[in-house]
KESEBA-127447 format. One record per residue (C-alpha): x, y, z. Coordinates in steps of 0.5 Angstrom, whole numbers, plus 2048, in hexadecimal, padded with zeros to 3 digits. Each point is the difference from the previous one (the first is absolute). Example, Ala and Ser with C-alpha at 12.3 -4.5 7.8 and 13.67 -1.06 7.14 Angstrom:
BEGIN
east = 819 north = 7F7 up = 810 .
east = 802 north = 807 up = 7FE .
***
This chain:
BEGIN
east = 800 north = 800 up = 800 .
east = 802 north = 806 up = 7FE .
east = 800 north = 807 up = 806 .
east = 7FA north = 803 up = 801 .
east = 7FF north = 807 up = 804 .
east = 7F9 north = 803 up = 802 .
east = 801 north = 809 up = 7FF .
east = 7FB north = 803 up = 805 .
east = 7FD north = 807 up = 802 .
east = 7FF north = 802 up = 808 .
east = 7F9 north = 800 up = 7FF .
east = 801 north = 7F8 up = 802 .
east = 800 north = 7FE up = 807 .
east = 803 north = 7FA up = 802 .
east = 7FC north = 7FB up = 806 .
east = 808 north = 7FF up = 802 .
east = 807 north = 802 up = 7FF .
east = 803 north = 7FA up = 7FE .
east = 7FB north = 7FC up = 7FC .
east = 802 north = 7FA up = 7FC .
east = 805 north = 803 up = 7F9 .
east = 7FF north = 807 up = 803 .
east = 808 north = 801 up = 7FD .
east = 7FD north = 800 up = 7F9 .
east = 7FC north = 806 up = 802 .
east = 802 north = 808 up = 7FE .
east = 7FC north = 806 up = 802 .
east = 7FF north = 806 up = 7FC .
east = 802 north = 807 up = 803 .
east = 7FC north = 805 up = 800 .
east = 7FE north = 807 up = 802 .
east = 7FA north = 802 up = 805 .
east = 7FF north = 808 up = 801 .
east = 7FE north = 801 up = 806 .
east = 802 north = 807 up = 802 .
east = 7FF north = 806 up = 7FB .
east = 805 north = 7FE up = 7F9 .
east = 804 north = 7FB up = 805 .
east = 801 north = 7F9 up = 7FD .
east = 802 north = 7FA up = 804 .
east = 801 north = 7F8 up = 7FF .
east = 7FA north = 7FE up = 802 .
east = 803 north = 7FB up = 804 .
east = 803 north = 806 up = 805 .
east = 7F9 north = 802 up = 802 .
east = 7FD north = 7FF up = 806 .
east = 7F8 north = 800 up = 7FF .
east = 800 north = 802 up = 806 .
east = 802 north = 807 up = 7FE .
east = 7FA north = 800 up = 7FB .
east = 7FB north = 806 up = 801 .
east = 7F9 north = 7FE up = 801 .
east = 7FE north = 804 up = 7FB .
east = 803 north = 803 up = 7F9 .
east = 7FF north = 805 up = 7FC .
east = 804 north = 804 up = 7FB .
east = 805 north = 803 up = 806 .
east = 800 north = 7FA up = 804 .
east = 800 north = 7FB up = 7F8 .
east = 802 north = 7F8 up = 801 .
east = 803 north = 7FD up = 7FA .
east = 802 north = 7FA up = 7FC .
east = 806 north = 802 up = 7FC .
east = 7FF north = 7FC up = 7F9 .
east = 807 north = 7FC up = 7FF .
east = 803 north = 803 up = 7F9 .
east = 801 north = 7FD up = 7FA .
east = 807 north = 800 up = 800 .
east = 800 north = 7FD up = 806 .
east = 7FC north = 7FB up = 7FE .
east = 803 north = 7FF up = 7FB .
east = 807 north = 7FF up = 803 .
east = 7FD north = 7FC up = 806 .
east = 7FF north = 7FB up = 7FB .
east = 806 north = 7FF up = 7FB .
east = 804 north = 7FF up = 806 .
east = 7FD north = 7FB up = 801 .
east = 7FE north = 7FD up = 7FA .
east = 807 north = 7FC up = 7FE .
east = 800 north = 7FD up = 807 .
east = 7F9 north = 7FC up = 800 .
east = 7FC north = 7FC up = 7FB .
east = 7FA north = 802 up = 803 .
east = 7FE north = 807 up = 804 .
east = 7F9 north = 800 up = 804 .
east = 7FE north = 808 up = 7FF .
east = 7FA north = 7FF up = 807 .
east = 7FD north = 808 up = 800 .
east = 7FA north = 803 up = 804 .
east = 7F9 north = 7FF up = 7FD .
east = 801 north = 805 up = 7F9 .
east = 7F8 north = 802 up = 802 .
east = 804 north = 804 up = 807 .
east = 806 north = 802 up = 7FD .
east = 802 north = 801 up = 7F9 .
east = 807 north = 7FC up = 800 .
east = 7FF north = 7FB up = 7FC .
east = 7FE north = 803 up = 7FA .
east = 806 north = 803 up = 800 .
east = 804 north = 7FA up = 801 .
east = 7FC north = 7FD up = 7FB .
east = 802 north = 805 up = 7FB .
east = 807 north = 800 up = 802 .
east = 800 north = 7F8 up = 7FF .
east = 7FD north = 800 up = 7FA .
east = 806 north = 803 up = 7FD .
east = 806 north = 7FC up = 803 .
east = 803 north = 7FA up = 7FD .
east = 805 north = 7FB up = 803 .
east = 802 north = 7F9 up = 804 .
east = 7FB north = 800 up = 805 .
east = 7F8 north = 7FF up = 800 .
east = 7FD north = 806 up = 803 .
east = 7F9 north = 7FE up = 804 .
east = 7FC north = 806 up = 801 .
east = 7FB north = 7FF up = 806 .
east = 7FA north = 805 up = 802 .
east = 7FF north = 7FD up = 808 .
east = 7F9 north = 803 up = 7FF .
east = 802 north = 801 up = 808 .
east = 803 north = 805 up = 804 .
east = 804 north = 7FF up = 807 .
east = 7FF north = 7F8 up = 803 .
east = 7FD north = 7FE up = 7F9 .
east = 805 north = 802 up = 7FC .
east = 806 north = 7FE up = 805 .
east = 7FC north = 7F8 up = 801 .
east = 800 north = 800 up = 7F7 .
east = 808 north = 802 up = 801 .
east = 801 north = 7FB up = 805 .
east = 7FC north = 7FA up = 7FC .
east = 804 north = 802 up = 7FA .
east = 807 north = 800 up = 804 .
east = 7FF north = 7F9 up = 804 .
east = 7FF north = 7FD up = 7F9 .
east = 807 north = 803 up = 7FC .
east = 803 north = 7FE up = 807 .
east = 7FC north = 7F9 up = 7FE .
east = 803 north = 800 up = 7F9 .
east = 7FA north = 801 up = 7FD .
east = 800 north = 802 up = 7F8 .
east = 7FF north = 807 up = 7FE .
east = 7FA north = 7FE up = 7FC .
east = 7FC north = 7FC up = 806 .
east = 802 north = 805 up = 805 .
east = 7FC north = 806 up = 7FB .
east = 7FB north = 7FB up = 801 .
east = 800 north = 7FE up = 807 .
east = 800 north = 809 up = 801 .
east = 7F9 north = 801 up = 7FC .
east = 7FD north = 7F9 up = 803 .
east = 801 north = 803 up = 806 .
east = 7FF north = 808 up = 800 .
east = 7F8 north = 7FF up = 800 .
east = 801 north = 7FC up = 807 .
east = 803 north = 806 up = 804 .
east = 7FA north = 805 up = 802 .
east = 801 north = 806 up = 803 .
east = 7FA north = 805 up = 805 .
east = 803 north = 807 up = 802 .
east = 7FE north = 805 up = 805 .
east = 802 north = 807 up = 801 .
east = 7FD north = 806 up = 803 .
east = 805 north = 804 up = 7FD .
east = 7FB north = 803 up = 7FB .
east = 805 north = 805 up = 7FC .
east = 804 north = 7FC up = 7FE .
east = 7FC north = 7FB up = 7FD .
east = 7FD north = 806 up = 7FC .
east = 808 north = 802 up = 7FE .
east = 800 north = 7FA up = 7FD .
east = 7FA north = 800 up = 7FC .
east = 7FC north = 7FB up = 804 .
east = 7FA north = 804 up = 802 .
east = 7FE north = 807 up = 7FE .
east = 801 north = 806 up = 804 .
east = 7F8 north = 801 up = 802 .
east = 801 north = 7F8 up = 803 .
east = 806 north = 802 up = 804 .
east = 7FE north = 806 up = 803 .
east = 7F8 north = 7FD up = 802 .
east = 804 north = 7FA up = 803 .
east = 805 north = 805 up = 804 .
east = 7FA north = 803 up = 803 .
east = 7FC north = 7FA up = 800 .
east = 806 north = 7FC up = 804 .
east = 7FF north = 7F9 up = 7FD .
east = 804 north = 7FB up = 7FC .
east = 801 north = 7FD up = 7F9 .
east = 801 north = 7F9 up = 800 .
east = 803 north = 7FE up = 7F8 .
east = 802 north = 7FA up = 7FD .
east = 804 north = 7FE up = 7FB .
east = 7FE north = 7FD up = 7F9 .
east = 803 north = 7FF up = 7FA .
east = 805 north = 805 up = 803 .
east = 7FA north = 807 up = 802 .
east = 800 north = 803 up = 806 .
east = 7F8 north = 7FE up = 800 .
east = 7FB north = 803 up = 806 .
east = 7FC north = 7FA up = 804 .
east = 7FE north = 803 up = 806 .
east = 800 north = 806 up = 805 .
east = 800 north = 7FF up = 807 .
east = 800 north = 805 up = 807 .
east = 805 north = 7FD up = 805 .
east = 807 north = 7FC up = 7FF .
east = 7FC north = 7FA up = 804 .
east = 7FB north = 800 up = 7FA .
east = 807 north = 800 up = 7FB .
east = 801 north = 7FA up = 804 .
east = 7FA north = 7FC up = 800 .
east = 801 north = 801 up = 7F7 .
east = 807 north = 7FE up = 801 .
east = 7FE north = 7F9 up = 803 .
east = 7F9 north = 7FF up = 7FC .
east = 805 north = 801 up = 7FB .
east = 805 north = 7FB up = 802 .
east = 7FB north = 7FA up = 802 .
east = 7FC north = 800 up = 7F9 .
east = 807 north = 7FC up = 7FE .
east = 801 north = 7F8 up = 801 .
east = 806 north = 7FF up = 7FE .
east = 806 north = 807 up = 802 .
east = 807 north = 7FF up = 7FF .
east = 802 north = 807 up = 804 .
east = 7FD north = 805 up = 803 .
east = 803 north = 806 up = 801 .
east = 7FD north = 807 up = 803 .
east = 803 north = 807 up = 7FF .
east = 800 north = 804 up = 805 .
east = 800 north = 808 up = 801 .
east = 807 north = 804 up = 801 .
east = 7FD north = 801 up = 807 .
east = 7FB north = 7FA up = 802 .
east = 7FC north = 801 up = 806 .
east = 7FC north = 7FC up = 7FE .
east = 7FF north = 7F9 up = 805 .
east = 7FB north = 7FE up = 7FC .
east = 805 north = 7FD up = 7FC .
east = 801 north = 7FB up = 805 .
east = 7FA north = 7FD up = 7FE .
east = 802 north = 7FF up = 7F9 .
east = 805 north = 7FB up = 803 .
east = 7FC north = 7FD up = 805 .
east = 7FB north = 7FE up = 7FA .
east = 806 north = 7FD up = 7FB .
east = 803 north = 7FC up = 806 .
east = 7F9 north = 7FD up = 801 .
east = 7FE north = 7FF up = 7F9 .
east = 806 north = 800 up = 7FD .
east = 804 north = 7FD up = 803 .
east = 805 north = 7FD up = 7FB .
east = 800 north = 806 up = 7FC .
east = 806 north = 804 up = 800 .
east = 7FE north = 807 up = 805 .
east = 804 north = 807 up = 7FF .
east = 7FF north = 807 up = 802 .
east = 804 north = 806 up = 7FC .
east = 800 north = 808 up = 801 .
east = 7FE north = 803 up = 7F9 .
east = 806 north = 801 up = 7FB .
east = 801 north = 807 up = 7FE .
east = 7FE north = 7FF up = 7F9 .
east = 7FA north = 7FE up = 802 .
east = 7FF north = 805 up = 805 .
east = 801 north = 805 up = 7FB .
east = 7FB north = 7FE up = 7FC .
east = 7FA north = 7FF up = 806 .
east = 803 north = 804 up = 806 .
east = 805 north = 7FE up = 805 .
east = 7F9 north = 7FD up = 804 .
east = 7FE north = 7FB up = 7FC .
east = 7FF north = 7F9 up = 801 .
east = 7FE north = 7FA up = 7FC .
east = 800 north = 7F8 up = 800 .
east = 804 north = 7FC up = 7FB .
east = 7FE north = 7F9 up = 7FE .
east = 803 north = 7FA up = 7FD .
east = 7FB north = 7FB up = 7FE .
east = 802 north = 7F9 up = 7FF .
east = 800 north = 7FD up = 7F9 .
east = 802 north = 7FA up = 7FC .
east = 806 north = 803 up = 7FB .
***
């Protein structure tokens, strides 16, 4: 078998640091503002020094990587490996993977560029990554790993909460009319994931209702691999513990993990938001 590496961008979150074939994973740089013309690496942000609110003085900004630097990042590897697994953030919650897409589409050479839109973001994304590097770690081929990826992407399942309301109007989710009433009115949106979209499913009053969504959520699945939930920048929220309570009682042999929300996800929905991630069990 020939050497296989998986490229990725800070969208992805992984459930460990060490998870089997992680030495084929690289991570993108790049660039958040988070002050006023001051750009950062992302992974130098805290989210907790994120602002509750944004606006055109106080912006909070993904940075989109240039086509130089794309460019460069692939080329450099491209006479070292057989076959590059490009894994990006869902293309419908950042514009990344068109940009690769059109980059690719105008490079030739030894490897075989396997371009991926996870349709996920934070833990979702970070589980397809892992999927894909404990089978380069197996020496799987190429074309099978390809297969085994988009055979697993519609089984991962994402549920997000924030009260963070402007951040979610910067980013294009809601309008500002839907952003100002749900300041005033003090609920909180609950979205999923489908094919990718930011999708509004609910809206409750309290943390606690959240909860109790998160938990009708997880039981409408037989068979779950993992589950992981996001937690804010700062939680104070002890309903959390019930959500482990649930898994350890229901769910006993399936993988458990709790994680702080990542930057780049933060910047897209608030330093507050939450969410649940599952992966489902499925025959591959």
């Amino acid at each position: 078998m020939g050497h296989n590496l998986i490229l990725t961008d800070n969208a992805a979150q992984f459930t460990r640091p060490n998870f089997p074939g992680c030495k084929f994973v690289r991570i993108l740089d790049e660039e958040i503002e988070h002050l006023s013309n001051k750009f950062d690496n992302i992974r130098n942000v805290r989210v907790g020094d994120f602002p509750k609110h944004i606006n055109s003085n106080n912006p909070m900004r993904l940075a989109l990587p240039t086509t130089d630097y794309i460019s460069n990042q692939i080329l450099s590897l491209y006479q070292s490996y057989d076959d590059i697994f490009i894994a990006l953030v869902s293309k419908n919650l950042h514009p990344s993977y068109d940009l690769f897409e059109e980059i690719i589409k105008k490079i030739h050479g030894k490897a075989e560029i396997h371009l991926l839109d996870t349709q996920s973001i934070a833990i979702g994304e970070g589980q397809i990554v892992q999927i894909a590097a404990e089978l380069i770690e197996k020496n799987i081929g190429g074309y099978v790993i390809e297969e085994r990826l988009r055979e697993a992407i519609p089984h991962v399942y994402t549920l997000l909460c924030t009260p963070n309301f402007s951040y979610l109007n910067k980013s294009g989710f809601i309008d500002l009319g839907q952003a100002v009433s749900g300041e005033v009115l003090g609920f909180l949106p609950i979205f999923t994931l489908e094919d990718g979209k930011l999708n509004p499913v609910e809206k409750v009053k309290n943390i606690r209702s959240a909860f109790d969504y998160f938990i009708e959520f997880i039981e409408e699945f037989e068979e779950i691999g993992n589950i992981s939930f996001i937690q804010p920048a700062s939680p104070a929220h002890n309903e959390s513990k019930i959500i482990r309570q649930h898994v350890e009682e229901f769910f006993p042999k399936t993988q458990y993990s709790e994680h702080t929300i990542n930057p780049f996800l933060a910047s897209l929905i608030g330093p507050q938001g939450m969410g649940i991630v599952i992966t489902e069990s499925y025959n591959s």
